[in-house]
N, C-alpha and C positions, 0 to 999 in steps of 0.2 A: 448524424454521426453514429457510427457504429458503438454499443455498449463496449467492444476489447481498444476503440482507439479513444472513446471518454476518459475510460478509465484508465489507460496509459496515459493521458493528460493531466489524470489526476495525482496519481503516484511521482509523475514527472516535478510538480508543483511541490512535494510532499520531499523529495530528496531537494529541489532546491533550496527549501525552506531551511531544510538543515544543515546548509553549508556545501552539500556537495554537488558536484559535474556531473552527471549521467544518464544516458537516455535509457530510460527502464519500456522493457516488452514483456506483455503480459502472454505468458504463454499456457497451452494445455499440459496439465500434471501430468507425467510419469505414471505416478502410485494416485490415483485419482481415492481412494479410499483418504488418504492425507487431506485431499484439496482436489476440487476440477481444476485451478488454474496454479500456476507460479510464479513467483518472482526470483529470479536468478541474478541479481546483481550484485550482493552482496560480496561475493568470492571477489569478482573483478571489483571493486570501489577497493579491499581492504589492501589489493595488492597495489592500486592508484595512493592511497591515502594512509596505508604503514597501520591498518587498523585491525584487530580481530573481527572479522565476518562476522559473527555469532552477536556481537555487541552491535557490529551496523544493522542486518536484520532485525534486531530489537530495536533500536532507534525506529526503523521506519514501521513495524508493527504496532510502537507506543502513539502513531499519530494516524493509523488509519481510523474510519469514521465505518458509522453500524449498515455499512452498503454492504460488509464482510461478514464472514459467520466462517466458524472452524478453520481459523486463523492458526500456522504454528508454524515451528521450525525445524526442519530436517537436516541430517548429515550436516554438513561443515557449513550451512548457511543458506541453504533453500526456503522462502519461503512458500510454503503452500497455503492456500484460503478457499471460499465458493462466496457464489453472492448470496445476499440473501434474497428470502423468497420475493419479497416488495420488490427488491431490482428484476428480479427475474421476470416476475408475471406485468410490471410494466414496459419490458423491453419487447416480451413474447405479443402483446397485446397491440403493440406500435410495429412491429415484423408483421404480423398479420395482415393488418392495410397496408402495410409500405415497405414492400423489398427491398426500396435505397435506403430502407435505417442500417444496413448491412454496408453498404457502401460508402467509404469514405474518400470523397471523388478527390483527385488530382487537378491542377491546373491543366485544364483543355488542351491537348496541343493537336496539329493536323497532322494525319499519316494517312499515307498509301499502301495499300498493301495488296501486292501482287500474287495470288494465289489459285491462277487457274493453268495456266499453260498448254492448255490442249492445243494439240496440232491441226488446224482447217484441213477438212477433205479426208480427217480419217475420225473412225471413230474411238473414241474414250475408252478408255482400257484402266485394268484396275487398278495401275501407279498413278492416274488422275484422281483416285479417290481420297485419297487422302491430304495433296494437297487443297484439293476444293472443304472436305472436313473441316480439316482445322486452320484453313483459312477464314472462314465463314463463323468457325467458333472465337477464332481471338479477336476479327474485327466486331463482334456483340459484348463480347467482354470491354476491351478497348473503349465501346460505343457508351458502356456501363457507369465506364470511370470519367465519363463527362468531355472527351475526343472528338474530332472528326473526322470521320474515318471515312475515306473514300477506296471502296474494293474492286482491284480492277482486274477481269480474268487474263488480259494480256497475252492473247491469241498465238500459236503460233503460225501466220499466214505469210509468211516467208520463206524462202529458202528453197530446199531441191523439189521439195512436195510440187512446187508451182510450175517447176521445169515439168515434171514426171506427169504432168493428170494436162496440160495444155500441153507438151509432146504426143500423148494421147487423142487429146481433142482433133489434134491435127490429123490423126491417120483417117478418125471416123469420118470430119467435117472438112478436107482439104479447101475447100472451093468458101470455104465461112469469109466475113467479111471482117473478121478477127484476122485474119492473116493477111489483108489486104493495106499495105503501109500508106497509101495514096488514099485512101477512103478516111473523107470528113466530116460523115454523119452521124446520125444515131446509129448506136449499135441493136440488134435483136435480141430476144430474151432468151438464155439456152433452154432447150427440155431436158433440163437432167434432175436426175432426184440424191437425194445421200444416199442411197443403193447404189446407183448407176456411180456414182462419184469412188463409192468400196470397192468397185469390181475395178474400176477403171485403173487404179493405184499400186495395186498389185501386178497389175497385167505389164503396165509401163515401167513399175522397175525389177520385174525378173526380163522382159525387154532390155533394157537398159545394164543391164548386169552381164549380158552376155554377146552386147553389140556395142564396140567401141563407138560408132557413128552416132547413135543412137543418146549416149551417155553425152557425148560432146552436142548433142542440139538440146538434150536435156542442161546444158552447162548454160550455154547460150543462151536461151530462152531464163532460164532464173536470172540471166545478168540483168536480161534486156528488161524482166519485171521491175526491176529496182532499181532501173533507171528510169522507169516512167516509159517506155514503149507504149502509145494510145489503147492497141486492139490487143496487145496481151495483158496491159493490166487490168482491162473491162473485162476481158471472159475470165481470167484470175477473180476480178473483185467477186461478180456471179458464182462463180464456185464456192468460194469463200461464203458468202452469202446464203447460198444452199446447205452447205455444212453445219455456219452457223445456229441455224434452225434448231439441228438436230443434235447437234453440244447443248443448247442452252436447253432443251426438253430434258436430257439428262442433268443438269445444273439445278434445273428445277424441282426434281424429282429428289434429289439431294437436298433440297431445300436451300439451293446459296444462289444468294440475290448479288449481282454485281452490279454499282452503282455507273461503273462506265464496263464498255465492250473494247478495249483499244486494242491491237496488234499490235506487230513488229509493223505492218504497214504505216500506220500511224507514224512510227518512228523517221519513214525515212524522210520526209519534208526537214526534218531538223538535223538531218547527217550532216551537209552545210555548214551550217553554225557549230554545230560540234567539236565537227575538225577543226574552224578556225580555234575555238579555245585549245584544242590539243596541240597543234600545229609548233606549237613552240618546245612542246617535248619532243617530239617525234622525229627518227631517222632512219634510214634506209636500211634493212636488213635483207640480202637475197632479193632485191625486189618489191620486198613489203616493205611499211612502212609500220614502227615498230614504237613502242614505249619503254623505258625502264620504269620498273614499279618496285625494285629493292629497297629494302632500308635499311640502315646502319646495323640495326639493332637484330637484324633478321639469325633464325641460326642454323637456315635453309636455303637452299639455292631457288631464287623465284627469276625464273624466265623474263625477257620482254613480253609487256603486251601488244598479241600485233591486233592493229587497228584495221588497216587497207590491206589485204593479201596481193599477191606479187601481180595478177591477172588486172589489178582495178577494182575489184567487187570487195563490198562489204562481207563481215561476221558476223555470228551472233553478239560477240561483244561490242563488237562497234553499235549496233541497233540496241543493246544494251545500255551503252553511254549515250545516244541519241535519246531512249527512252529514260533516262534520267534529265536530261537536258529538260525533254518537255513535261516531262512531270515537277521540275520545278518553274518554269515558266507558267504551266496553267493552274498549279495548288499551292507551291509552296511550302512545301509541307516540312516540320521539322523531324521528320522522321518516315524512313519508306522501311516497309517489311517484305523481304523475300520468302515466301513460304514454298521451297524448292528442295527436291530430291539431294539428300545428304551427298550424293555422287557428284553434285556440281559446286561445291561447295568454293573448291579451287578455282574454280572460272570465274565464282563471284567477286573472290577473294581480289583478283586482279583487276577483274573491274572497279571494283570498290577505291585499290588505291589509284587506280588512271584517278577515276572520278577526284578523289581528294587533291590529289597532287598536281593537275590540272585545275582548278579551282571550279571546275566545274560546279561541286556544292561546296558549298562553306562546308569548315567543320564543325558548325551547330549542328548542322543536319546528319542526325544518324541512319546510313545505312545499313542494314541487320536480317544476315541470312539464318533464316529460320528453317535448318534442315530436318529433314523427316527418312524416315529407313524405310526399307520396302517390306510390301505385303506377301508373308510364304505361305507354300500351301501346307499341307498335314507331314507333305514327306520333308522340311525343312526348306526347301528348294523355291525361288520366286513362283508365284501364283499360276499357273498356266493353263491352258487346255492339251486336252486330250493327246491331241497332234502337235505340241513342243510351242504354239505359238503361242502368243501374250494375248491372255483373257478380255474380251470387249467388257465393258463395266455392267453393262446390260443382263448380259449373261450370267455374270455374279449375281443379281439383284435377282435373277429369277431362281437360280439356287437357295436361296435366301429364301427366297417367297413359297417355292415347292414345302421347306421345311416347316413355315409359320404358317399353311393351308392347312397341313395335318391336324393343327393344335390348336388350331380358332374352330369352336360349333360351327354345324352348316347349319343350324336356325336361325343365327345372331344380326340382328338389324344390321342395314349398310356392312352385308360381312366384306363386299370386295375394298371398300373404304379401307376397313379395319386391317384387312391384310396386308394393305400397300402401306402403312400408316407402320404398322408393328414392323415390316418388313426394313422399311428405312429405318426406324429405329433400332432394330439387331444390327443391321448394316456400319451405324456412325457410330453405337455406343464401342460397339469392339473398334472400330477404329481409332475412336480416341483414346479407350481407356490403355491404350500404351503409352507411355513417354512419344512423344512424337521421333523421338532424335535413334530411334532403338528400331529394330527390324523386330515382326512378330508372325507367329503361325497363325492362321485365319482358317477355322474349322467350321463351316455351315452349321450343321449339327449342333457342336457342343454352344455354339453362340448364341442360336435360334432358341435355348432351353427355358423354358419357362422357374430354372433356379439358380443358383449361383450369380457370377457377376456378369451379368446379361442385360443388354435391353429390355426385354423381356419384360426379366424379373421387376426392372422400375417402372416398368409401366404397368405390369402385376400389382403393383405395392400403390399406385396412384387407383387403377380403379378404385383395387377397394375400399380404399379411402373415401372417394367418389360416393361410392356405391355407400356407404352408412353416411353420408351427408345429404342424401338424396333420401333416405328415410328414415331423416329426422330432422327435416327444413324448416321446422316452426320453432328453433330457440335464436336467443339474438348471443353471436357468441360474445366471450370473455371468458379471460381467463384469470384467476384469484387467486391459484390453489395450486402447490408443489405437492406431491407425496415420493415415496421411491421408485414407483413404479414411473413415472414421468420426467423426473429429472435428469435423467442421463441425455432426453431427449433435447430435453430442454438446452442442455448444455453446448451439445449437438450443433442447434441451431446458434447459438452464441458464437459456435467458431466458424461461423459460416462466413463472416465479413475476412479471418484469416485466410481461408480456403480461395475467397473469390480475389484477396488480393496477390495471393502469390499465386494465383492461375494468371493475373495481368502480369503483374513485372513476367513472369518468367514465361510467357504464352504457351503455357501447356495446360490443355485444356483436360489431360487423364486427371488432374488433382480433382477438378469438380467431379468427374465419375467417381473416383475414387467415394469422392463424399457424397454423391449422395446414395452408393449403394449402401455404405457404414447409418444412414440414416433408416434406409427402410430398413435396415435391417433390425436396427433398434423401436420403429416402428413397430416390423412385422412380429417383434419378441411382443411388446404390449399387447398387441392385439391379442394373439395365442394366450394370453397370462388372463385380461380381463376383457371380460363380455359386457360391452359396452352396453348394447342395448335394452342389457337384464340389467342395468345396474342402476339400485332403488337410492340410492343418496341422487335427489338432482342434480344438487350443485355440483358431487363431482362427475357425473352424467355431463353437465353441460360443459364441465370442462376437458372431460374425454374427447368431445363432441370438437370441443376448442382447438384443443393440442391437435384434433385430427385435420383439421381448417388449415390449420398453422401449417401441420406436414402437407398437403397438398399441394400449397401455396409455393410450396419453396421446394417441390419436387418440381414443378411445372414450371416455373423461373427460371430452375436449374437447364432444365432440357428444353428450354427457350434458350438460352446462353448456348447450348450445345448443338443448335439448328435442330429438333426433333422434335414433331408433332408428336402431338398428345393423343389420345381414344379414350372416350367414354365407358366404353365395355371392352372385354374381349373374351 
């Protein structure tokens, strides 16, 4: 258990004691010169209980015990206090070995969370970056607070893409045995590469854009995918396949590990079952076949949702409610996270209430679209190249890397390591460190900076911590000993368990950027102030040495949590 939720347990205990109701939060001081932490309860009990504030804050200050030190009371009933040093340096000492003293886990529950989305057969471009980011960061968090979290990139291998690249297939391979409806053997294996797949996609829908025939076999051909057609869902799955390769090399690279690969393909086996649960909502609109999803309470006009379009063929929402169907069929889970483009927000929204109102899931099961804003470039505008189209994700990353080659030594051990290492690291730390739900400017350059709030800079601030631990590897740490110069750090580290729990509830992972740049920072002041390794008192030597153990630990945790490999040097 965390030192801020002990001691909320404790204080909690302390107003029961005295007769009153309320759950006391020990929060970081304001005026930290008063107290590091506070107690603000007193205002709300005295307007609950007809009491002067000033007299309830003394009441509960008359019964704290000697954990406290520079205890008092501010304005209309604030109390402020610090720990003292014994709580401190035994709390610092237990953080040191064990990360989870910072965590105070939750009751396990299972979530899915959907956070990849990439479209099969094209490649990753830079509005995949961020949902794979902070999708990857909140199922580590999640995973932190004692969950099971099952992350699923949830492909997109559906849809007109399958029409466009096997309309294609056809012009090059007419005579293939993909197109042959009477043939019941094995199929061959294509020669095509993710190159060959890039070119092919383009060709087929500026083709298709300008040949009405064309668009209509491109229509056909997606129906006939997602009805199970033999020979076009095998040369689809193979393409798919081929693609896949080359998403998940960049997935990798990004560091987000998906515990299942599933599609929209996936989904369609369970469109069947679906519809029958829907089947009692549902009625004929123009053709389609339609949902109401208003509610009484609504203070907007919300459309049907349509399920079946007027042609016969499925939607993405319909494979939506499918793909909810089997994710509670194969997990269960009380809870699915959408980590999805703020722009969809409204399709989810519909989805969401088919699903409920349908009984598709109960409403224990929370579903929770988790949107995110897009990445602009320097001129304000979405991210693009050169020639007005949408940046492949690749291409960013070696912008990136061109900047952090300049600034890494060309003598530096494993320097190509280190580069690719720093480089994902500029990459994720600026992507998180936004609010997810907020659009941001994304500037190579000012990101790649070895000061400011950068990647960079944290992993600046981890060497060389690194580096004065590596020469000076013969003390056994502990830590005994608070002075001034230490304890801000100290304290620092005490709100860490606040920082990591409102990065959970709320899945925004900028709060821990946040923290731990306000850490090196506080680090990096110590450092510049005193020179550890000239410094003749041992004990507090070995507790420099400590404190520096301690920041390490919890910088490298942190950007664990955040999917970001660490380096040695740079």
């Amino acid at each position: 258990m965390s030192l801020i939720r002990d001691t909320e347990k404790y204080l909690n205990n302390i107003i029961s004691d005295l007769g009153y109701e309320e759950e006391v939060s020990l929060i970081s001081s304001s005026v930290p010169s008063l107290g590091k932490f506070q107690i603000n309860v007193a205002m709300s009990m005295a307007k609950k209980y007809h009491k002067n504030p000033i007299d309830i804050a003394n009441e509960i200050i008359s019964k704290l015990d000697n954990r406290f030190v520079n205890v008092n009371i501010a304005g209309p009933g604030f109390i402020n206090l610090s720990f003292s040093d014994n709580i401190i340096c035994n709390y610092m000492n237990d953080c040191m070995n064990n990360f989870n003293s910072h965590v105070d886990k939750d009751e396990g529950k299972t979530i899915v969370i959907d956070y990849g989305g990439a479209n099969a057969a094209k490649a990753l471009h830079v509005g995949h970056m961020r949902s794979a980011n902070i999708g990857e960061s909140i199922k580590r968090i999640a995973k932190l607070y004692g969950n099971s979290v099952i992350g699923d990139v949830h492909l997109g291998d559906l849809g007109r893409q399958a029409g466009m690249l096997i309309s294609e297939y056809m012009l090059m391979e007419p005579n293939s045995l993909f197109f042959d409806e009477n043939y019941l053997g094995d199929y061959p294996k294509i020669n095509l590469t993710t190159k060959d797949l890039g070119v092919m996609y383009p060709r087929a829908s500026i083709s298709a854009s300008n040949d009405d025939e064309r668009m209509k076999l491109v229509r056909e051909i997606t129906k006939e995918v997602e009805e199970g057609r033999r020979g076009y869902s095998e040369l689809w799955r193979q393409m798919v396949e081929i693609s896949k390769s080359d998403i998940k090399s960049v997935y990798d690279r990004l560091n987000c590990d998906f515990d299942v690969w599933y599609g929209e393909m996936d989904s369609i086996k369970y469109i069947p079952d679906t519809l029958n649960v829907l089947r009692p909502y549902l009625y004929e609109s123009d053709g389609a076949m339609v949902m109401d999803i208003k509610e009484e309470d609504d203070k907007k006009e919300y459309p049907p949702l349509m399920v079946i379009k007027s042609d016969g063929s499925s939607k993405y929402e319909t494979r939506d409610l499918a793909t909810i169907y089997m994710r509670m069929k194969e997990f269960n889970p009380d809870e699915i996270w959408y980590v999805i483009d703020n722009r969809q927000e409204f399709n989810f929204l519909q989805v969401f209430r088919g699903a409920y109102k349908s009984g598709l899931v109960p409403k224990s099961c929370k579903l929770d679209f988790l949107g995110f804003g897009t990445i602009n470039g320097i001129d304000g505008k979405p991210f693009k190249t050169r020639d007005g189209s949408v940046m492949p994700l690749n291409d960013l990353i070696e912008l990136i890397k061109n900047e952090i080659t300049k600034k890494v030594k060309e003598d530096l051990p494993d320097r190509d390591n280190v580069i690719e290492n720093l480089t994902i690291c500029t990459l994720k730390y600026a992507d998180l460190f936004s609010y997810r739900k907020t659009d941001y400017i994304f500037d190579p350059a000012k990101f790649s900076s070895f000061d400011g709030k950068t990647g960079p800079y944290i992993m600046y601030t981890l060497v060389r911590g690194k580096s004065i631990l590596r020469n000076n590897d013969s003390i056994k740490y502990n830590i005994d000993y608070v002075d001034d110069n230490i304890r801000n750090i100290y304290t620092k580290i005490i709100e860490l368990s606040s920082e990591l729990y409102k990065s959970y509830i709320n899945k925004s992972p900028n709060i821990l950027c946040e923290y731990i740049y306000n850490l090196c920072n506080l680090y990096n002041k110590f450092y510049n102030d005193i020179n550890i390794s000239n410094e003749r008192d041992l004990n507090k030597k070995n507790n420099y040495l400590s404190l520096t153990k301690l920041v390490c630990n919890t910088i490298s945790n942190v950007l664990n949590l955040l999917a970001i490999k660490e380096v040695d040097r740079m």
